[in-house]
C-alpha positions in Angstrom: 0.0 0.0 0.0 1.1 3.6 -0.9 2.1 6.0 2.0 -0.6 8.3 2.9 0.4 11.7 2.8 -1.4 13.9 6.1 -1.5 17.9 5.3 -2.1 20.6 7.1 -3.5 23.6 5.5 -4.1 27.3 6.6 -5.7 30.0 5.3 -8.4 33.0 6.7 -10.7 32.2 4.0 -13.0 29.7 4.5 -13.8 28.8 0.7 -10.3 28.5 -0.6 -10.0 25.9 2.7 -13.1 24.2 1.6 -11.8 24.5 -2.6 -8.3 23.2 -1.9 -9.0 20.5 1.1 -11.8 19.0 -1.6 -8.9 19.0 -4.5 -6.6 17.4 -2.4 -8.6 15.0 -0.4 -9.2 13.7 -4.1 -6.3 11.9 -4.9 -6.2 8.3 -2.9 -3.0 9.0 -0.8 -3.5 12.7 0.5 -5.2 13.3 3.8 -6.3 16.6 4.8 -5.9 16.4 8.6 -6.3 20.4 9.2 -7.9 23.5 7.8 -7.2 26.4 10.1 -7.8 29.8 10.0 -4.5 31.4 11.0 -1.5 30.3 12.1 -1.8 30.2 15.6 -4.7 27.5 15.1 -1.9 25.8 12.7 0.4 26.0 15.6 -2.0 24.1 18.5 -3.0 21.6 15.7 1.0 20.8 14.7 2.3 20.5 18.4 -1.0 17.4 18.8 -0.2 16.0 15.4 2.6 16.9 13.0 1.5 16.3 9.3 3.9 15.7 6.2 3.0 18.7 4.5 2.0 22.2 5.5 -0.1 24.8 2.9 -0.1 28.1 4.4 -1.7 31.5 3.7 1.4 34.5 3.7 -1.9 37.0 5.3 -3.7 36.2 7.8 -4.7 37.2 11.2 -3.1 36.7 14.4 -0.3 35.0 13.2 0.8 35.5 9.4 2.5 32.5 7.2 5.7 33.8 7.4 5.9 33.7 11.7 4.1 30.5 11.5 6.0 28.8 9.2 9.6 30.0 10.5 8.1 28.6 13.8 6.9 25.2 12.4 10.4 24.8 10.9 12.5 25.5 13.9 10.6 22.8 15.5 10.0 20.5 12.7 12.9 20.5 10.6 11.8 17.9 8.5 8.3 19.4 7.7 7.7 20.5 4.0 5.7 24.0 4.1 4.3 25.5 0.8 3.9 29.3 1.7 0.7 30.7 -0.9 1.5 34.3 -1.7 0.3 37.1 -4.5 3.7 39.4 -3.3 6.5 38.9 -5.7 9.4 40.5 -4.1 12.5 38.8 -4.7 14.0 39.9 -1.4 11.1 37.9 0.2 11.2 35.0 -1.8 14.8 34.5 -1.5 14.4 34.7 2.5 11.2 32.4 2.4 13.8 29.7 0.2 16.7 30.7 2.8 14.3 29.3 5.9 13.4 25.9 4.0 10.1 26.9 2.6 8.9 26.8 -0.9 6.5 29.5 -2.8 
């Protein structure tokens, strides 16, 4: 049997949770094990149950992508985190690549 794949995802918008949970929940070896709405909530749900894969949101409230991911990381070297983001700046994504976390 194939490995099953658990991902956490966060993001404050409730329909890209629902959009992107349903597209990945779709294939037979992904698990959706956690749709939060901000980074704290990602935070709590990691330190019960640390997934393969994170998806996270670079704006939300309470606690953005960025601080939640660099956190994650520290933690949880071996995580893979996907940071979603519309900004383009190259200072940014060359720090976001720096800290182990792909755009």
């Amino acid at each position: 049997m194939d490995k099953i794949y658990n991902i956490a995802l966060a993001d404050d918008h409730a329909l890209f949770l629902d959009g992107i949970s349903t597209l990945i929940e779709a294939q037979l070896n992904l698990n959706v094990v956690c749709k939060a709405q901000n980074g704290k909530e990602l935070i709590d749900f990691v330190e019960l149950s640390v997934p393969d894969l994170c998806i996270i949101d670079m704006e939300m409230p309470i606690m953005n992508g960025l601080q939640a991911s660099e956190l994650l990381l520290k933690k949880y070297p071996n995580m893979k985190v996907i940071i979603l983001t519309m900004y383009q700046e190259q200072s940014l994504m060359k720090n976001l690549i720096k800290n182990g976390i792909t755009k």
